[in-house]
N, C-alpha and C positions, 0 to 999 in steps of 0.2 A: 361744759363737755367739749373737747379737745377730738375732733375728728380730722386726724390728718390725710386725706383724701382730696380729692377735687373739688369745687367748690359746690356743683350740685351732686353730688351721687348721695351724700345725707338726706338731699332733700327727694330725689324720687326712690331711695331703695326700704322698702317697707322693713329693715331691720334696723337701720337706721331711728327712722323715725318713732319705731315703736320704743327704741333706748335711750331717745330724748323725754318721750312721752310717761314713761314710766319712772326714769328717774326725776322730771320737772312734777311730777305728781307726788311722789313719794317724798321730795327734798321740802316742795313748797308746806304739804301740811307741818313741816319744820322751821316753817320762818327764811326758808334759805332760796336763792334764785339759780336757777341752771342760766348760762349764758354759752352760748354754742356759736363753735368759730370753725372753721373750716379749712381746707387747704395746706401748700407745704406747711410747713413750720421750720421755722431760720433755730440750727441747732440751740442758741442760746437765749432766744427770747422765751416761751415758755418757762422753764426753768427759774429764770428773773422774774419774771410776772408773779409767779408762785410764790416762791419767797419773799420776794418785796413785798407781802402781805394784803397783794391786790387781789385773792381769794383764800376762801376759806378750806379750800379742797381743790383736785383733778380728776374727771373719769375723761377714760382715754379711749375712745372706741376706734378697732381697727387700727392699731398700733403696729406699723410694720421696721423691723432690723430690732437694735439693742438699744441707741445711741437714748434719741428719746427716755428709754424705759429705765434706763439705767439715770439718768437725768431725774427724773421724777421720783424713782425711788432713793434717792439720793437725799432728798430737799426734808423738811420739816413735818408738812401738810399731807392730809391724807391722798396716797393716790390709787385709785381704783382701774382695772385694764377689764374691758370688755369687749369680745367679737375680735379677737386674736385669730386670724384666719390663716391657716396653714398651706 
């Protein structure tokens, strides 16, 4: 899970948490691991990560501009946008 945010505001904002919480529940009865990173993100690391086949998927919570979004939904892997906040 990809929150590009500050490095704590995942961890004290209860929307946050409960979108880690619920997708590491629902991914794990599937065999799979949520791994959550926080903070800017450099336009083209993510992106690289994904594809290079160093996961199986992206959920993107609080996804702020295009650049990102367009980025991710570019790539191969499934990418998921949740808590798009206007």
């Amino acid at each position: 899970m990809l929150v590009p945010e500050e490095a704590a505001r995942p961890l004290t904002d209860d929307y946050f948490v409960w979108a880690f919480v619920g997708a590491s529940a629902s991914l794990t009865r599937r065999g799979l691991q949520v791994v959550l990173t926080t903070g800017d993100v450099p336009g083209e690391l993510w992106p690289s990560f994904i594809t290079g086949g160093h996961a199986d998927g992206v959920i993107v919570a609080s996804h702020h501009g295009h650049d990102l979004g367009r980025a991710m939904l570019a790539q191969p892997r499934p990418a998921v946008f949740v808590g798009v906040r206007r």
